[in-house]
Structures are given as structure tokens and as C-alpha cells.
N, C-alpha and C positions, 0 to 999 in steps of 0.2 A: 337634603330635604330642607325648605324654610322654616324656619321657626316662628310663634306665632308673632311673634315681637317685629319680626321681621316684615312677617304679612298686611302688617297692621300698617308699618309703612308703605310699605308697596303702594298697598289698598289706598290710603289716604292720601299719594301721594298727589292726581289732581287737585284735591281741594288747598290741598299745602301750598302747589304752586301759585293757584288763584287768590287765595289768601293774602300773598304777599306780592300778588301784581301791582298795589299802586305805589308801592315801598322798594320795588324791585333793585335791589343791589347785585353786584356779581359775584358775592359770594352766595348767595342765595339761588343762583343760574347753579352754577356749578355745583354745587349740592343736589339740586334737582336732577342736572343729566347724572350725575356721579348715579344717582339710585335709578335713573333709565337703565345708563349700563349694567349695574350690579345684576337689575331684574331681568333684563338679558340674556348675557351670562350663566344665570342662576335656570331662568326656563332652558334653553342651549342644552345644557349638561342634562337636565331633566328629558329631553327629548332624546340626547345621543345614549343613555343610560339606558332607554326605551327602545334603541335599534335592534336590542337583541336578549327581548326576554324572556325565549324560550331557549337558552341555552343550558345544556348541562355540563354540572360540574363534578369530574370524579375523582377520586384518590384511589392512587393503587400501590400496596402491598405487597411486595416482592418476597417468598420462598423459595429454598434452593429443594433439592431430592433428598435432603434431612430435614426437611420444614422448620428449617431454621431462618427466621429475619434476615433478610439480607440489606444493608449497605453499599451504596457503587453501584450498584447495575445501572447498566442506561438504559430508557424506557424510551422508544421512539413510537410515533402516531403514523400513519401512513393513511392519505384518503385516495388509495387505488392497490388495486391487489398489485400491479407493475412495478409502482414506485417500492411496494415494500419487501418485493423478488428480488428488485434492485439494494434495495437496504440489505438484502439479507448475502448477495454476493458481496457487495462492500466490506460486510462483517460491521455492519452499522453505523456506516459511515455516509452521512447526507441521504437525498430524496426523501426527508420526513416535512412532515410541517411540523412537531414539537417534537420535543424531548425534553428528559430531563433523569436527574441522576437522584435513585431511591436511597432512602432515609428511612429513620425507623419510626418517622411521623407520616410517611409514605409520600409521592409526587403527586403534583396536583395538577389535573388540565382541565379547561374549556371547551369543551367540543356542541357541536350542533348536533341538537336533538333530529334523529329519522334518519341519520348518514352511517354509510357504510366505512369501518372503521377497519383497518388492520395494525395491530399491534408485533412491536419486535425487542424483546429484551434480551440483554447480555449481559454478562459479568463472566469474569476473568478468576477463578479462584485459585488464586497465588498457593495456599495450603498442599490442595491436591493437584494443583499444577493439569485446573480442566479449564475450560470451557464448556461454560453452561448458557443455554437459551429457554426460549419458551415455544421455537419451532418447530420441535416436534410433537409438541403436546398440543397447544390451543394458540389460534394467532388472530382470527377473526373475532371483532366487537359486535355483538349485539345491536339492533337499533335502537336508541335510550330514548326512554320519553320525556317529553319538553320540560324543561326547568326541575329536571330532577335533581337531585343531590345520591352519589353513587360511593360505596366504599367498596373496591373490590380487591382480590387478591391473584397476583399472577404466580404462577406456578414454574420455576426453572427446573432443568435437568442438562446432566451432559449431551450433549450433540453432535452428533461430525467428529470429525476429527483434524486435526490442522498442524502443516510441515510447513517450516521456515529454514530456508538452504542459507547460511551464511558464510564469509571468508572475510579473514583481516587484511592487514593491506601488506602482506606478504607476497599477494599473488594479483597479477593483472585483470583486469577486467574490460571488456565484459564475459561474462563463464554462461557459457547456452546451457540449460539442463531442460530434459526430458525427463517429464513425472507423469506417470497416468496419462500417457498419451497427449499430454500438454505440452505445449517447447514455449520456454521463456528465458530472458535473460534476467542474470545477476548481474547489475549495474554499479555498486557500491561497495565498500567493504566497512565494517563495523569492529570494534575494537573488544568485544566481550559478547557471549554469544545472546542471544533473545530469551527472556526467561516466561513473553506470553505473545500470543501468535498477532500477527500483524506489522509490526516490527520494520518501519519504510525503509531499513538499512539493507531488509532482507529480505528474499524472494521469497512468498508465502503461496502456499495453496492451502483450499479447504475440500475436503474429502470424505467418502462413506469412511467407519473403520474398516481395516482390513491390513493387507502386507500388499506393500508397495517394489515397484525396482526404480532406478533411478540412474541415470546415465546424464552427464556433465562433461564439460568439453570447452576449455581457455584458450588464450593466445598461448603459445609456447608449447605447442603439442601437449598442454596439461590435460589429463585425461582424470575423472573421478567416478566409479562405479559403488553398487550397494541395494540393501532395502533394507526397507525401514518397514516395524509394525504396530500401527496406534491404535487404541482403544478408541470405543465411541464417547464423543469429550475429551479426547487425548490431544495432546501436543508434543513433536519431537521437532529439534532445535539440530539440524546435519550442518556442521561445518565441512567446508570442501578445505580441506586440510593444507598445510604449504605446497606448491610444487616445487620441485628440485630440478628440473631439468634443466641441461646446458645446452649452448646455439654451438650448431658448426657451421661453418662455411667454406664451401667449394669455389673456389673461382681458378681463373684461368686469363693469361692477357693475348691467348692464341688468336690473331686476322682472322677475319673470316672472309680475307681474301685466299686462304688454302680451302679448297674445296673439300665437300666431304666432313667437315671438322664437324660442324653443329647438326643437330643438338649431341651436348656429348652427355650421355646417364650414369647415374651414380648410383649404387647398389649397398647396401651395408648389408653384412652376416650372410650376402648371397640370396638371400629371401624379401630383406626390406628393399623396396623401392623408395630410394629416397627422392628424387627425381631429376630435372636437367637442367643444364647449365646453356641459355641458347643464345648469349652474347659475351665479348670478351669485358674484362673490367679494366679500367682505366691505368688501375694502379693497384699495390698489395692493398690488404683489408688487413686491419686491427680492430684486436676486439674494444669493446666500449665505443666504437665510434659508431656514427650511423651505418642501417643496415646498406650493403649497395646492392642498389636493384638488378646488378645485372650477375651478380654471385647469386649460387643454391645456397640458401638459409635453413636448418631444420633443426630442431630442438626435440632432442630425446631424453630418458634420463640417466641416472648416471650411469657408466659402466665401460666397459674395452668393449673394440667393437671394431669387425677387419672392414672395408671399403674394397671396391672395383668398381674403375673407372673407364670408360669407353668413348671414343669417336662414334660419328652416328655411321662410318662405315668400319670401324673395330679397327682402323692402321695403326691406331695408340692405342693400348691399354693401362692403367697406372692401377697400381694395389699397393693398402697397407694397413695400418693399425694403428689406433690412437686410442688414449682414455680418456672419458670425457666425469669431470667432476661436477656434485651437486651446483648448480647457478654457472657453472664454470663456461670456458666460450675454447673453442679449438679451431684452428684457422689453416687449411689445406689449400696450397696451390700446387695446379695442374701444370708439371712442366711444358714448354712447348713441344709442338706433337710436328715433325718434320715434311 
């Protein structure tokens, strides 16, 4: 706002200039535009201040399901019901136009009065180890009238519920899990497990509460089954635990200028199909070196285990038994078959 001290020159300031035209110095110029621009300036701001003054302003007040003040929650604004469906699968992550993190002086926003508003708040309560929102209580804004001034109070509670599949870097990745008819991969491994859901190290979903099954599945024949059951606001943190399995390998440096030889199949305990060997390999295979593509590779876990081996017309047969230890590698060749 100008002052009136101000005004005064402003107002006066033709005659000042005229005053001193037949005297005109340059410092006397410069003075004069100096207080053009000021005035300027000063109207400028007076009018951009003016772009928008029907807006409202509100502070809001965050309570958890103990009506207790809360700290930390983030408060996102959403002007589309889509954007804030969108917010709300993120777990509050982007599509808002503000946010901000409540206090116990509460958050403050600018919003346009008449606009349809969707609100999303979260907090993380480390204590009870939930997840609390305000989506299943109240999430749409009212239409606020122009240049009000707004103190209002949002209401949280637990909601959903939320699984985060995690693995240290014991075990290879990537690990496919099937959750709730969802198939996704775990692409990373974390070093301690997640203590609240979201967790980018970790594979996370968000869920009604209920009892889950869950089926996981690595490189290495690693296989990881289970279920889990959370509360509404609940969080459970599944580590897909180390795998122990060890690689075998079948090869064979049999021609397949002998007829009849390929594919030759490999059977363990009689039951497992481990599968076929359908070209001969160069040379023996040792373990730690790369895998050879033209040996049967299979990774089970540990334990004895009998083998039968066969030509794709049965002239050879080979059988026998080997143990295979945790991470361990066992290396089987096919003598030649005549």
C-alpha cells in the first residue's frame, strides 16, 4: 500500500518536474524517472495483487481415530476426482496441485473459491505400526465462498491395508510374485526389512483387509509360498527368505553325427522331469564358470537325489546319485553312448 508521504510525491510529482525545467540538471532527470518507475512498480503490484481476490484461504487440522493432533501427515489438494484415484493408488505420491505436511499450527492453502476440490491425507503411524487416511471417511471439498478465510479439521483413520515383499541381496533377482491375483516383480534387494509401507526397495501392494496367499518364484528354481493376514490399516513387511539351492549340470560331448542320440532326457527321483540335453558341449563344464548353453542346467534344493538318463531312442541309458548341497553346483557327464 502507498503511504501518504509517498502519495504526496507521486501527486506532486509534475509540478516538481516543471518547477525545475528552466534549472534542469541530471540529477534532477533521474530523480524524476527514478519516482516514474517507483510509481510504476508500486501501481504493477497493486494490480497483480488484484488478479485474484476472490480467493480462499484455509487451514486444516489433522486428527487421527483418537482425536489426537497430528504432525507429519501430508495433505494433498487434487482439482479432479481422477488426479486424486490417482493420488490415492500412488499412496500420495504426485497428481496434486499442493500439498503440504500438518503441524500443530495446521497447513495452509489458497484455493479458488466455486472449485471442486478433492482432498487426500496420510500419515504413517510408526507407534501402531498403521496406516491412516481420510479415504474412507470424507475426501471431497465443499464449494468455498469467495475470499473466505477457512479453519477446518480433517479427520484420519486406519485404512486398507498394505504388503511389502522384501529380499537381501542373498538371493537373485528378479523374484515374480503373485498376490491377489496381481503378478509383479521384485527388482531390488534391501538390507533391513521396511518398517512402513511404500518402501522403493520393495515390492508393495495396497489391499482390502483380509488373508492373503502369495506365490513367488526366482532365478534358481527359488520357489517362496505363504499368507499373510492384515488388519484394516495394517502393514506386514514378508521377506522372501535366502534360497539354498544348488545348479546341476548334465552335459554330454556325444556327435550328433550318431543317429538317434538327441534329445537325450533326464529324470530325477523318477518323477521330476528335469529336462533335455539337445546338443553336445564343447568341452567338460566346471562349476563357477559360465553357464554352457548347450548343457541341462537345473537348480533344486539341497538334498540326494537318484538321476536316469536316456537317448531319444533308449540305446543308452546312464543312472545314478549325487548330493547336492545348499548354493552348492554338481557336474554330471554323460559318457558316450556307442
Amino acid at each position: 500500500m502507498v503511504t501518504r508521504a509517498f502519495k504526496i510525491i507521486v501527486e506532486n510529482l509534475s509540478s516538481y518536474c516543471k518547477v525545475r525545467k528552466e534549472g534542469f540538471m541530471i540529477k534532477g532527470t533521474i530523480f524524476c524517472l527514478s519516482l516514474v518507475f517507483i510509481s510504476f512498480f508500486i501501481n504493477s503490484c497493486k494490480k497483480e495483487s488484484e488478479v485474484f481476490p476472490d480467493d480462499v484461504t484455509i487451514t486444516f487440522k489433522v486428527y487421527d481415530d483418537r482425536d489426537s493432533l497430528i504432525s507429519g501427515a501430508k495433505i494433498s489438494i487434487y482439482d479432479s476426482y481422477q488426479s486424486y484415484l490417482s493420488g490415492v493408488a500412488s499412496q500420495n505420491v504426485g497428481f496434486s496441485v499442493d500439498s503440504a505436511i500438518s503441524s500443530p499450527g495446521g497447513a495452509t492453502f489458497l484455493l479458488k473459491a466455486q472449485t471442486d476440490y478433492w482432498i487426500l491425507t496420510t500419515y504413517h503411524d510408526l507407534t501402531r505400526v498403521l496406516k491412516l487416511s481420510n479415504v474412507s471417511i470424507s475426501s471431497q471439498l465443499d464449494k468455498l465462498e469467495k475470499s473466505s478465510v477457512i479453519h477446518a479439521k480433517i479427520k484420519i483413520a486406519p485404512s486398507g491395508a498394505n504388503i511389502s515383499f522384501w529380499s537381501d541381496g542373498t538371493n537373485t533377482v528378479p523374484i515374480k510374485v503373485i498376490f491377489n491375483s496381481l503378478t509383479d516383480s521384485l527388482v531390488s534387494a534391501i538390507s533391513v526389512a521396511p518398517l512402513v509401507p511404500g518402501n522403493p526397495g520393495a515390492l508393495n501392494f495396497s489391499v482390502p483387509a483380509g488373508t492373503y496367499s502369495y506365490y513367488a518364484k526366482g532365478p534358481k528354481n527359488c520357489l517362496w509360498t505363504g499368507s499373510v493376514k492384515v488388519a484394516n490399516g495394517g502393514f506386514k513387511a514378508i521377506q522372501l527368505t535366502t534360497c539354498n539351492t544348488g545348479q546341476i549340470t548334465f552335459y554330454t560331448t556325444q556327435s550328433t553325427t550318431v543317429p538317434n542320440t538327441y534329445p537325450i532326457t533326464v529324470v530325477l527321483d523318477n518323477l521330476d522331469n528335469a529336462g533335455q540335453i539337445t546338443t553336445p558341449s564343447a568341452s567338460a563344464y566346471t562349476c563357477g564358470s559360465p553357464l554352457d548353453p548347450n548343457a541341462l542346467n537345473i537348480y533344486r534344493d539341497p538334498n540326494t537325489y537318484t538321476y536316469v538318463a536316456h537317448t531319444a531312442d533308449q540305446r543308452c541309458i546312464w543312472t545314478g546319485t549325487f548330493t547336492l548341497s545348499a548354493n552348492g553346483c554338481v557336474n554330471i557327464q554323460l559318457p558316450l553312448c556307442p
